[in-house]
C-alpha positions in Angstrom: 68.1 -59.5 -36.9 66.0 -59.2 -40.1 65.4 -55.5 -41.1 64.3 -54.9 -44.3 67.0 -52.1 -44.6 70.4 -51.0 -45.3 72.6 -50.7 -42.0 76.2 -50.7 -41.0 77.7 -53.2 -38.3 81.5 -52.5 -38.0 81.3 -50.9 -41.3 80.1 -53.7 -43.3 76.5 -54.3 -44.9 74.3 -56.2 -42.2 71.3 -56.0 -40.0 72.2 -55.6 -36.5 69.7 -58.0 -35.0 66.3 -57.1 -35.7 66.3 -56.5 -39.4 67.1 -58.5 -42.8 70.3 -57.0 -45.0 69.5 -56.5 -48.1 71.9 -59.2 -49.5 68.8 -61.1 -50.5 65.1 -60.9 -50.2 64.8 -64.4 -48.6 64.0 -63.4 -44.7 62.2 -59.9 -45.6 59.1 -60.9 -47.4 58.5 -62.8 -43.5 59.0 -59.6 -41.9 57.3 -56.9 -43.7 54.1 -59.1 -45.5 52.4 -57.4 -41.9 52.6 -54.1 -40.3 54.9 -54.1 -37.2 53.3 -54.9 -33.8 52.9 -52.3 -31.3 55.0 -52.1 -28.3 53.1 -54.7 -26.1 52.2 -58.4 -26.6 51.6 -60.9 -24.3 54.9 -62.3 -22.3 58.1 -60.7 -21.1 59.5 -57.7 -22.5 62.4 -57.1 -24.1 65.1 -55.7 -25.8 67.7 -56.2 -28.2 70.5 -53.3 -28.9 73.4 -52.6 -31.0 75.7 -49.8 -31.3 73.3 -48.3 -33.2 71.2 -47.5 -30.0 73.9 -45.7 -28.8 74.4 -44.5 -25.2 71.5 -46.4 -23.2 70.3 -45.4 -19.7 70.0 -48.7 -18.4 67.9 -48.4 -15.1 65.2 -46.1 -17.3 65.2 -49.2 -19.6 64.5 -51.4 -16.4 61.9 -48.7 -14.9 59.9 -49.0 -18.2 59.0 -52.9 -17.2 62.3 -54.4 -19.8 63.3 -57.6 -18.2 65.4 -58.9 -20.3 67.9 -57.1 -23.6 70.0 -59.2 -26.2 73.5 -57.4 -27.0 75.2 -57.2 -30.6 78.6 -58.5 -29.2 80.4 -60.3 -32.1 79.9 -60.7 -36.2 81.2 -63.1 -38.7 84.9 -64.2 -37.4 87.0 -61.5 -36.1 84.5 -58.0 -35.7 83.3 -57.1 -31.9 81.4 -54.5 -31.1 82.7 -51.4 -29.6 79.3 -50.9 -27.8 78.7 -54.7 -26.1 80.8 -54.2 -23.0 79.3 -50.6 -21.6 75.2 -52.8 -22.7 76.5 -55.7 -21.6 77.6 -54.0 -17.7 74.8 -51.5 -17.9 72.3 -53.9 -18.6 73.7 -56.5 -15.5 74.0 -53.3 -13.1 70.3 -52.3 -13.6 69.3 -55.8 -13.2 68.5 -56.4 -16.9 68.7 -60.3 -17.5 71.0 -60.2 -20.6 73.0 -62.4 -23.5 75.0 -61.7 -25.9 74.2 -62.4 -29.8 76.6 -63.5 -32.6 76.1 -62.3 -36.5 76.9 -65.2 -38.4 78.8 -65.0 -41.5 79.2 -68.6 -42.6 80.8 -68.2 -45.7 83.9 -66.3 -44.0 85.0 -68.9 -41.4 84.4 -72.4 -39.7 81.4 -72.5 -36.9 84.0 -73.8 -34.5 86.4 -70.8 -35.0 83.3 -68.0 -35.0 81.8 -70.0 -32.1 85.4 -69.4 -30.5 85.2 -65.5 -31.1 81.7 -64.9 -29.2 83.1 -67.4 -26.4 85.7 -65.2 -26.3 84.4 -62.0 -26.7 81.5 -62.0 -24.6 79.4 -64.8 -25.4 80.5 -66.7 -21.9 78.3 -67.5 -19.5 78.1 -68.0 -15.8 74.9 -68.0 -13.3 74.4 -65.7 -11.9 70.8 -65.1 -12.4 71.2 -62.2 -15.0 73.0 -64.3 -17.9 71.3 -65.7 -20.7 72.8 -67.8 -23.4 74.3 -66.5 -25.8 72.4 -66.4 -29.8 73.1 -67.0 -32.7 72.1 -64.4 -35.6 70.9 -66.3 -38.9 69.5 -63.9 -41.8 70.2 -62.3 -45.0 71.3 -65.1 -47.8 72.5 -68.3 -48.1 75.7 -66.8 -48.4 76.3 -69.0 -51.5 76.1 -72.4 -49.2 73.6 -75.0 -50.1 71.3 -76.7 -47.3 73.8 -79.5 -46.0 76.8 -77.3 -45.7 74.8 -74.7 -43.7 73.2 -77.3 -41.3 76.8 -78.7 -41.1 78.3 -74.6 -40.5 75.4 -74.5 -38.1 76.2 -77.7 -36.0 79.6 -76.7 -35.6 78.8 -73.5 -33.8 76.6 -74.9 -31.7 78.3 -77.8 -30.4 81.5 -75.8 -30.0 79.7 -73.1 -28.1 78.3 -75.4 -26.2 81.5 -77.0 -25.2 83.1 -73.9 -24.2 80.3 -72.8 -22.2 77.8 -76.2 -21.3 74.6 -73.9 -23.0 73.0 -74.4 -25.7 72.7 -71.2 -27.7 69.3 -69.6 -29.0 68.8 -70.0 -32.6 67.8 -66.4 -34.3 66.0 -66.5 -37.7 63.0 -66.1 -39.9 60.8 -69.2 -40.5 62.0 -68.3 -44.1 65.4 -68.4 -43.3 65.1 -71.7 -42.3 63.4 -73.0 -44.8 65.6 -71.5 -47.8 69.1 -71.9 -46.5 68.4 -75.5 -43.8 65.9 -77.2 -46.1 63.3 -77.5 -43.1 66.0 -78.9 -40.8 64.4 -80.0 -37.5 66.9 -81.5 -34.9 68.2 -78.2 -33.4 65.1 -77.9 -31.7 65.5 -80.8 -29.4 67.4 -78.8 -27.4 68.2 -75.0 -28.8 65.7 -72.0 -27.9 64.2 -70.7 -31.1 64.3 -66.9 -30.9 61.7 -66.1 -33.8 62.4 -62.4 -35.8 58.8 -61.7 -37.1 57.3 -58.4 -37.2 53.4 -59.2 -36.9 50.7 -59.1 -34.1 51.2 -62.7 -34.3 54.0 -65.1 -34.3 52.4 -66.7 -37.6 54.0 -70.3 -38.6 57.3 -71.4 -36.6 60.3 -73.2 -38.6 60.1 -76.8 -39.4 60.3 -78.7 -36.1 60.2 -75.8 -33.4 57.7 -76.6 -31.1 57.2 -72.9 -30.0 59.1 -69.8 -29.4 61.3 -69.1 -26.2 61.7 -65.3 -27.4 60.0 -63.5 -30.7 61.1 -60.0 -32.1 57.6 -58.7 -32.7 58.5 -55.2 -33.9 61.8 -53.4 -35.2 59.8 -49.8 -34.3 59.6 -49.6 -30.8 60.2 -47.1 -28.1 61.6 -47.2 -24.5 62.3 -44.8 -21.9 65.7 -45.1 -21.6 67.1 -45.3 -25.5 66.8 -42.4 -27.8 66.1 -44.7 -31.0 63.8 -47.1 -32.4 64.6 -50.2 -30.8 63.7 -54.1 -31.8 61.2 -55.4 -28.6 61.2 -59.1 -28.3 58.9 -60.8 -25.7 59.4 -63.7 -23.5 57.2 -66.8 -24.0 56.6 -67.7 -20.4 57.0 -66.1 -16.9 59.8 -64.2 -15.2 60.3 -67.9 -13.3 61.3 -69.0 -16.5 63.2 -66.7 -17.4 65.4 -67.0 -14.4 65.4 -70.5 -15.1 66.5 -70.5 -18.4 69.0 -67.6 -17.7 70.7 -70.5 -14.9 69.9 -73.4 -16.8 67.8 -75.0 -13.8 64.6 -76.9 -14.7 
């Protein structure tokens, strides 16, 4: 979600996922101050995807050792991605653990009505032992919004998403991020996965509060069998178990 580059997400200027947009320099500095990891690091592999990836071969993905793939599915308060239902099947049918991921645009509409839109458009959840919950993408600005209303926007989503679908959604963002646009806010972690976007050999310092990382995207360069494009990897912080756990919300 925080590329230091330029891309095109339903023809507007974000980062699909793994990257920062170039709207402002908070979340990049984070991301490029070290070269991008390689490939492997210790956990879980994974994935995360966009249309940019465009057409993936799922069971290659899942024959290369991917466990588990986030899927751009919704941004700001009306877009959806034309590419989240053929990942979002794909994925399921190879037996790719997946959830869906929201771009957050706060300054365009209410957390309640953009929490609404991914509920809606394929942010749901169900167990079934392949369905994670759904994340929320936080990068780029401020998006003009000082600390209070963004940990107010913030709340919103997450307690509306969580009443449409009883999960608590993953948190996406640079320790930056969080500390420019949240002032350091720490309650969120009580309960929401932290989903750390660093591009390092090492995690490095978490946001305020997080006690440690469920999922870090360690790399926006990587390569899998399976996808003809760079791809962000993201690792697991814990053992398939867990995963499973977490993707059926059971201790």
């Amino acid at each position: 979600m925080d590329k230091p580059q330029v891309r095109r997400w339903f023809g507007r200027l974000v980062r699909p996922l793994a990257g920062v947009t170039v709207l402002a320099g908070i979340a990049t500095a984070a991301l490029t101050a070290t070269a991008p990891a390689a490939n492997a690091v210790d956990g879980i592999p994974g994935v995360d995807v966009s249309r940019y990836q465009g057409t993936i071969n799922w069971t290659q993905v899942r024959g290369a050792g991917i466990q588990f793939a986030y899927i751009a599915a919704t941004d700001g308060p009306s877009h959806t991605s034309d590419a989240f239902s053929r990942n979002y099947l794909g994925a399921y049918n190879a037996g790719v653990i997946r959830g869906a991921y929201h771009f957050a645009r706060p300054d365009e509409s209410s957390g309640v009505q953009q929490a609404n839109h991914l509920a809606d458009n394929g942010g749901a959840w169900s167990r079934d032992n392949l369905t994670l919950p759904a994340a929320l993408d936080l990068e780029g600005g401020c998006y003009g919004m000082s600390q209070a209303a963004m940990r107010s926007w913030i709340a919103a989503f997450l307690n509306q998403y969580r009443a449409r679908t009883t999960r608590y959604a993953v948190i996406y963002t640079t320790t930056s991020w969080w500390t420019s646009c949240t002032g350091n806010y720490t309650a969120f972690w009580a309960n929401h996965p932290l989903w750390l976007a660093r591009w390092a050999s090492t995690p490095g310092t978490l946001p305020a509060g997080a006690p440690y990382y469920t999922f870090w995207q360690h790399t926006n360069s990587g390569t899998v069998p399976g996808i003809s494009t760079a791809v962000d990897r993201d690792t697991f912080n814990g053992t398939r178990p867990r995963l499973v756990a977490l993707a059926n919300n059971t201790p």
